[in-house]
C-alpha positions in Angstrom: -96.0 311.5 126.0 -98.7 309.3 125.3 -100.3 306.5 127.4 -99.4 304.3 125.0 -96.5 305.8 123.7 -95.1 305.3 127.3 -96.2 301.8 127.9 -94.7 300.8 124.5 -91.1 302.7 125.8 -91.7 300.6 129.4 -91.7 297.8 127.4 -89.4 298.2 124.4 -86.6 299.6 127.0 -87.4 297.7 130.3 -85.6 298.9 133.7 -82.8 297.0 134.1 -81.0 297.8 137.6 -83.0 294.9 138.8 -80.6 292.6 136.7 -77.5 291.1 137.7 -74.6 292.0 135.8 -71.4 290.5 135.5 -68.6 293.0 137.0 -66.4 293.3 133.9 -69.5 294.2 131.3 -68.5 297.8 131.5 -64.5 296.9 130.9 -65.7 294.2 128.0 -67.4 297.2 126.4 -64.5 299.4 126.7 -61.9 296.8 125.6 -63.2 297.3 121.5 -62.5 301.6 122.5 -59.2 301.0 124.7 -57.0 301.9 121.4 -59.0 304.4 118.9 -57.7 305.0 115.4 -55.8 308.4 115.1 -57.2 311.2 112.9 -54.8 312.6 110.9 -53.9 315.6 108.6 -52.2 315.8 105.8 -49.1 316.6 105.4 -48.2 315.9 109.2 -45.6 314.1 110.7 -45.3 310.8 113.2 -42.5 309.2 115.4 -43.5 306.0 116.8 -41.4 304.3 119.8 -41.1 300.9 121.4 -39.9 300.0 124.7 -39.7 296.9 126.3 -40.8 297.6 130.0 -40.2 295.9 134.1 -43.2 297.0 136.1 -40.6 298.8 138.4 -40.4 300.7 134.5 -43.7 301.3 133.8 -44.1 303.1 137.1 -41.1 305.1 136.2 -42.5 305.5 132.5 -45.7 307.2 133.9 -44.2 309.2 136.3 -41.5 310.8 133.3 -45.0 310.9 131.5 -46.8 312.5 134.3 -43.6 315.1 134.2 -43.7 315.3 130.5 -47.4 317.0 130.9 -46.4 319.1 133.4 -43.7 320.7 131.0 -46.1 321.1 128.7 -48.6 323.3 130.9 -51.3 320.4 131.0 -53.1 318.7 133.3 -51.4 316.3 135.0 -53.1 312.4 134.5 -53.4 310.6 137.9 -54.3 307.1 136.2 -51.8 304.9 134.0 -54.9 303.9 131.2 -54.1 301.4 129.1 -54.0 304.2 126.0 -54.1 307.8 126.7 -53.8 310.7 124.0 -53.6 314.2 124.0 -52.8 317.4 121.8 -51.0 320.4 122.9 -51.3 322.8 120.4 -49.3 321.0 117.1 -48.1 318.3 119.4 -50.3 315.3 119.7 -49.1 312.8 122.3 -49.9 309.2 122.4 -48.9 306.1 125.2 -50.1 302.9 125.2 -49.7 300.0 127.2 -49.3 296.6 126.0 -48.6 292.7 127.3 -45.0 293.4 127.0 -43.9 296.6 125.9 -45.3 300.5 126.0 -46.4 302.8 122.8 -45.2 305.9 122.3 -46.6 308.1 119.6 -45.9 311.9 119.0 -47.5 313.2 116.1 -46.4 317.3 114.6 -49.3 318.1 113.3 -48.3 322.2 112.0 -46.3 320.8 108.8 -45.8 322.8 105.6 -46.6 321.3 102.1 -43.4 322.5 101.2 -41.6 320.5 104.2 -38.5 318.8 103.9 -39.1 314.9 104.3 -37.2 313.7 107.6 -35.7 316.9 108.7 -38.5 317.3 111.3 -39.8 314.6 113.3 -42.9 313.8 115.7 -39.8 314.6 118.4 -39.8 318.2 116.9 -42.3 319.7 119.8 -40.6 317.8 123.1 -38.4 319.0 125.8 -35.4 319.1 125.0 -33.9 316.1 127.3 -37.5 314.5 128.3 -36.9 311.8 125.6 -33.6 310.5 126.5 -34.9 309.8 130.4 -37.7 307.4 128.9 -36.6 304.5 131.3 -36.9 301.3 129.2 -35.9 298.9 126.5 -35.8 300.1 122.8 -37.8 297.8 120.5 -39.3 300.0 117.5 -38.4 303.3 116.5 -38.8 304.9 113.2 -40.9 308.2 112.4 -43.2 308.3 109.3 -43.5 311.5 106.8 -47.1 311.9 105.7 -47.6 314.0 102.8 -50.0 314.5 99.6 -49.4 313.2 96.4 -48.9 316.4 93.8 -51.8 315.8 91.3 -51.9 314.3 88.5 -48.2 313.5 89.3 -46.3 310.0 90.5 -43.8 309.9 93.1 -40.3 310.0 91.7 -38.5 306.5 93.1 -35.3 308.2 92.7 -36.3 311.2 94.9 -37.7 309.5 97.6 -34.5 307.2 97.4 -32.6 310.2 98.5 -34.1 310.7 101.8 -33.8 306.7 102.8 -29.6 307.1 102.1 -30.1 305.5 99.0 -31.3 302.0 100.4 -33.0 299.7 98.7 -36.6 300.5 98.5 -39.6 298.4 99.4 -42.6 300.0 98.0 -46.5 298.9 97.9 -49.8 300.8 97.0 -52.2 300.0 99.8 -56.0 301.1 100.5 -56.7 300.3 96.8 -54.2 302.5 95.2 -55.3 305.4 97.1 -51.8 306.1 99.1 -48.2 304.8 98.8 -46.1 303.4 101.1 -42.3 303.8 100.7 -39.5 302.3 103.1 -36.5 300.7 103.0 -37.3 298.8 106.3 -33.6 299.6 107.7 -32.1 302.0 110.4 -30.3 305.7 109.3 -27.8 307.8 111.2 -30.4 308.7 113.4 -31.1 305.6 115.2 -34.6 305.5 113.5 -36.4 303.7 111.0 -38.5 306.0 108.2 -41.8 305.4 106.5 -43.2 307.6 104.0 -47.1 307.7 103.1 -47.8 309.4 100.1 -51.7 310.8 100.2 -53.9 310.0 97.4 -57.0 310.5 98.3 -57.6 309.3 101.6 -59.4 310.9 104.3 -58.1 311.9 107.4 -59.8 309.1 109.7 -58.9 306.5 106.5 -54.9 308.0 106.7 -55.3 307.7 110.3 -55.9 304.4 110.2 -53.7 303.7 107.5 -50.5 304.9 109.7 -51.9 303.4 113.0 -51.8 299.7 110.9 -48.3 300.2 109.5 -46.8 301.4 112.9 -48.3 298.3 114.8 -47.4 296.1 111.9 -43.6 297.3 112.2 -43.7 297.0 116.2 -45.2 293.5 116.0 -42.4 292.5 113.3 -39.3 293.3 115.4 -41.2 291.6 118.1 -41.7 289.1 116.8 -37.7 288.7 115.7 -36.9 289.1 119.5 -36.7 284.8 119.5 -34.4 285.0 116.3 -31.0 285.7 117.9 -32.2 283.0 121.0 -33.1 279.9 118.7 -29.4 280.8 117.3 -27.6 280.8 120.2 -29.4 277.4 121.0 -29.0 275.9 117.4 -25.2 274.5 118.0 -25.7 273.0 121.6 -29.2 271.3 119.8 -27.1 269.9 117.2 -24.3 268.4 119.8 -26.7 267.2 121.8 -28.5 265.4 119.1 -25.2 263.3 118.0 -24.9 262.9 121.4 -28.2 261.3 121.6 -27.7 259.4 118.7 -24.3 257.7 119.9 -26.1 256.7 122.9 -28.8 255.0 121.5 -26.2 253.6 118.7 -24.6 252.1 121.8 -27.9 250.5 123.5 -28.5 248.5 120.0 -25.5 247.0 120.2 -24.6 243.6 122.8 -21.2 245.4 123.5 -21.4 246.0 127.7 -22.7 249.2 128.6 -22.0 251.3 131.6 -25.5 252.3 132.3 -24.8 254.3 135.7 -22.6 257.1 133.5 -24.6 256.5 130.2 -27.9 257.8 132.6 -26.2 260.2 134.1 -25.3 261.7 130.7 -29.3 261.2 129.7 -29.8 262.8 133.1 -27.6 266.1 132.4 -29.0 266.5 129.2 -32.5 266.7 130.0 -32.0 268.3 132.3 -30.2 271.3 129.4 -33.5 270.5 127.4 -35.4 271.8 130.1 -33.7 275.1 130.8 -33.5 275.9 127.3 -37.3 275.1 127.0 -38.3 277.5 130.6 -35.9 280.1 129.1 -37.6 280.1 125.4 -41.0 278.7 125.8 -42.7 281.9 126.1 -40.7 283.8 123.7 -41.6 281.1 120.6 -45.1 281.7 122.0 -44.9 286.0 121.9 -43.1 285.1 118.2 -46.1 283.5 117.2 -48.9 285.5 118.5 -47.1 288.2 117.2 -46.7 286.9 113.5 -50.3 286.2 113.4 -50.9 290.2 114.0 -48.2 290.9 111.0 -50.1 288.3 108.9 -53.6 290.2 109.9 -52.3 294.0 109.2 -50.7 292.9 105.9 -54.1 291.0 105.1 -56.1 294.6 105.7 -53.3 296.6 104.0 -54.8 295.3 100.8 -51.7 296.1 98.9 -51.2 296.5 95.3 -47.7 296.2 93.3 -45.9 299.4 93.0 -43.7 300.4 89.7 -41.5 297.0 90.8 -40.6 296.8 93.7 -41.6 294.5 96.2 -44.4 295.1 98.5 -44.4 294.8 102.3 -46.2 291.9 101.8 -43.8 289.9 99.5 -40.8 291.6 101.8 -42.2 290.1 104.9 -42.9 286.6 103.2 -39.0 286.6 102.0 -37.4 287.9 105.4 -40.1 287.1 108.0 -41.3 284.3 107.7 -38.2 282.4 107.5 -37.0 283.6 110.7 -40.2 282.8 112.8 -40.3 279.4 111.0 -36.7 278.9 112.1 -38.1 279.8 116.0 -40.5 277.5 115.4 -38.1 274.7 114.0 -36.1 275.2 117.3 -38.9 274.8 119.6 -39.9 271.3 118.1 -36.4 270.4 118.2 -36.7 270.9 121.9 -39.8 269.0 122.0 -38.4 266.5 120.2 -35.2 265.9 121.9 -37.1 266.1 125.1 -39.0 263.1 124.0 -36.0 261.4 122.5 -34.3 262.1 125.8 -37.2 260.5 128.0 -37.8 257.4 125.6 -33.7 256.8 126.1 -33.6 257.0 129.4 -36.9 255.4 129.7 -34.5 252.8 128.3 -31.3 253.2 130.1 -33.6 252.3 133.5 -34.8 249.1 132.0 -31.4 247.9 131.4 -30.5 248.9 134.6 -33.8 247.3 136.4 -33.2 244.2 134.5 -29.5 243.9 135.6 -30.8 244.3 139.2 -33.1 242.1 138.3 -30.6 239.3 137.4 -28.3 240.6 140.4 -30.7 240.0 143.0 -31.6 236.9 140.7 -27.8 235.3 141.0 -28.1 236.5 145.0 -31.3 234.4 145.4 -29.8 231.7 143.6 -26.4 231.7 145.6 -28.8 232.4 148.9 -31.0 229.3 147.9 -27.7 226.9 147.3 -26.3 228.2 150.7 -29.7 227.5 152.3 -29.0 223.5 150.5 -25.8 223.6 152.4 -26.9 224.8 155.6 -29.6 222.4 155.8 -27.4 219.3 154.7 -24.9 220.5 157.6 -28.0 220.5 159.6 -28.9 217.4 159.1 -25.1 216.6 159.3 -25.4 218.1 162.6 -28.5 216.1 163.9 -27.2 213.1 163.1 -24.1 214.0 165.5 -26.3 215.2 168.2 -28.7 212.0 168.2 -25.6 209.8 168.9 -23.5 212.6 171.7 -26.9 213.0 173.2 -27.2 209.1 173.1 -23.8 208.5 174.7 -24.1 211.0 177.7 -27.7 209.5 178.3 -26.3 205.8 178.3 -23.3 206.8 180.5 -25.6 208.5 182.8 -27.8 204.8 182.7 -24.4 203.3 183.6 -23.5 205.4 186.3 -27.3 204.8 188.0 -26.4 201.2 187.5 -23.3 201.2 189.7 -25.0 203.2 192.6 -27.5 200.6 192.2 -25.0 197.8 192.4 -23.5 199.7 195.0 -26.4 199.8 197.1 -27.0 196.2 196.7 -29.1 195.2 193.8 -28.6 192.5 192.1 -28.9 192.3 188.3 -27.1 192.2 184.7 -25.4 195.2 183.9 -24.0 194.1 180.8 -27.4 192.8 179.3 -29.3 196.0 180.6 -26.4 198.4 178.8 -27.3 196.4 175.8 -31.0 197.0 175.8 -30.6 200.2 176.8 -28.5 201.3 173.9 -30.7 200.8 170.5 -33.6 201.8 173.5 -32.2 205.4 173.9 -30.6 206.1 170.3 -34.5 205.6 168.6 -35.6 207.7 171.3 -33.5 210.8 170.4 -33.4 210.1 167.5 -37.4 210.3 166.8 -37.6 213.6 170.0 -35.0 215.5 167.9 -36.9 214.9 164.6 -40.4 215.9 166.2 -38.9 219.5 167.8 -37.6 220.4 164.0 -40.9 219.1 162.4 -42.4 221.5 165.1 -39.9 224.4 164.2 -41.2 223.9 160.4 -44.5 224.4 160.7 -43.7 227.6 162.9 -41.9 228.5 160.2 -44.4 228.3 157.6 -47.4 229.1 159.7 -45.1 233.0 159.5 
């Protein structure tokens, strides 16, 4: 190379172990590759399974996987990736992992142009018994029949009616007319549901990706209906609870007396219902959500096209979908709002009750203070007593020191003296006993 050649590389593609990367670069990278689209053939054939997994299940899960590999004659995987894929001669095996469920996908890829729609399965090339051990919950499953469109020649609706039992068909021409998609978007004797893709003039990569979009967009539909039966179930104790509410709030407009202990205790017990309905839902009305907005994104990249009449996925999921995730979400802001309801009642209920304690504790002050007035007249009552018994035992103790004095030979007017003495010593208790409560007073309010 060059001199400058190689100082234009140096600098065009500078050494970078020098830098400080962030740890989870590499994953970030490896997060946009984590689920590749399949490559498929045509005509081949594709069952897709959901199960809703524990952790103590997905350990089992990948251990029946582990076993399923070994079965097979392959190598056994050591690490549970997030999506792992492998084909064993005309079985192609596919598992990924998800938030809250894990993908299967097994794919028979040695089908006959002449094959008989349904008879054989992605399940053809398993053990026998592998697939009933799958520990798990079943969400999704339905298999899809991939096969080319004869040329220059349409589907027959009746024919392919025959192998969905006759149901109903919901039929849409995606990729811009290049394939069909036919379903009846219902289960058969099998347990399964069935998708047919009729090949047009896709590619292998494009059909891949095709199928890959459809069996997400099923999975994340019956996901997504998992709050349906739940916001049911909660619907009738919503709508009891509601009159309920709006009896007790009737009742606080009105001046009829209310017994505000029981009325909050009744608040109480029903927000406290609110609650557990909301810890038990909250993140199921979330997952219904998140997983709408995926339907709504695969359907947008379907770009489907009408199809001789019949409705498209599109239309199908706008009629039956979306009315069922907008009655989840109706039930979650019923919650909401009966939680605030709930709170702005009660909120209420305590104010009547603060303000009755409030003129309680008013009447007891009251009653306290005219007590107080009583106490304080009897006092005074009291005093008045005291001043003239204190009086009389100090003048009878005067009278008796007047007779020892007379006794003992002094000479003077006892009556006169008892006279004097009398106004003397009543002024003098009087204005002692009035200075040592004056004194107590000012003790009092210096506290």
């Amino acid at each position: 190379m060059p001199p400058t050649e190689a100082r234009i590389n140096r600098i065009v593609n500078p050494p970078l172990h020098k830098l400080d990367f962030h740890p989870l670069r590499e994953s970030l990278y490896n997060e946009l590759h984590a689920r590749p689209f399949q490559v498929l053939p045509c005509p081949s054939q594709v069952s897709h399974l959901a199960l809703i997994t524990t952790p103590e299940q997905r350990t089992a899960q990948f251990h029946h996987w582990q076993n399923l590999h070994a079965q097979l004659g392959q190598s056994i995987p050591h690490d549970d990736e997030s999506c792992f894929e492998a084909t064993i001669g005309d079985l192609r095996i596919r598992r990924e992992l998800h938030m809250e469920f894990t993908a299967y996908t097994f794919i028979h890829l040695g089908v006959r142009e002449d094959h008989q729609p349904f008879r054989e399965t992605g399940l053809t090339g398993l053990p026998a018994g592998w697939l009933e051990q799958l520990t798990g919950t079943v969400v999704a499953a339905f298999h899809l029949d991939l096969q080319s469109a004869v040329e220059n020649q349409q589907p027959d609706p009746a024919a392919i009616r025959d192998y969905f039992d006759d149901e109903r068909l919901v039929g849409s021409r995606p990729a811009e007319g290049k394939a069909q998609i036919w379903s009846s978007f219902k289960l058969h004797e099998d347990g399964f549901g069935r998708f047919m893709i009729v090949n047009g003039g896709l590619s292998d990569s494009q059909l891949g990706r095709l199928t890959q979009r459809l069996m997400e967009l099923e999975t994340y539909r019956l996901m997504a209906l998992l709050a349906l039966p739940e916001a049911r179930n909660m619907t009738p104790d919503l709508n009891r609870m509601d009159q309920t509410l709006a009896t007790i709030t009737d009742s606080l407009t009105d001046d009829t007396r209310v017994d505000e202990p029981r009325v909050l205790a009744r608040l109480t017990d029903m927000a406290a219902r609110i609650e557990a309905f909301r810890a038990h839902s909250t993140f199921r009305f979330a997952a219904t959500r998140a997983y709408h907005q995926l339907v709504l994104a695969r359907l947008a990249v379907l770009r489907e096209d009408e199809l001789s009449g019949h409705l498209t996925i599109r239309e199908f999921m706008n009629r039956r979908l979306t009315p069922a995730v907008e009655t989840c979400e109706s039930v979650s802001d019923r919650l909401d709002d009966l939680s605030r309801r709930v709170g702005r009642a009660s909120d209420m209920m305590r104010t009547r009750v603060e303000l009755a304690i409030q003129n309680q504790n008013q009447q007891l002050l009251s009653s306290m203070n005219q007590r107080s007035k009583v106490q304080l007249m009897m006092q005074h009552t009291v005093e008045s007593f005291s001043v003239v018994v204190i009086s009389f035992y100090l003048i009878a103790l005067m009278r008796m020191a007047m007779d020892v004095a007379q006794e003992a030979g002094f000479d003077f007017n006892k009556p006169l003296l008892l006279g004097l003495a009398i106004p003397t010593t009543i002024t003098l208790v009087y204005f002692t006993v009035r200075s040592i409560r004056r004194r107590f007073l000012k003790l009092a309010e210096q506290k």
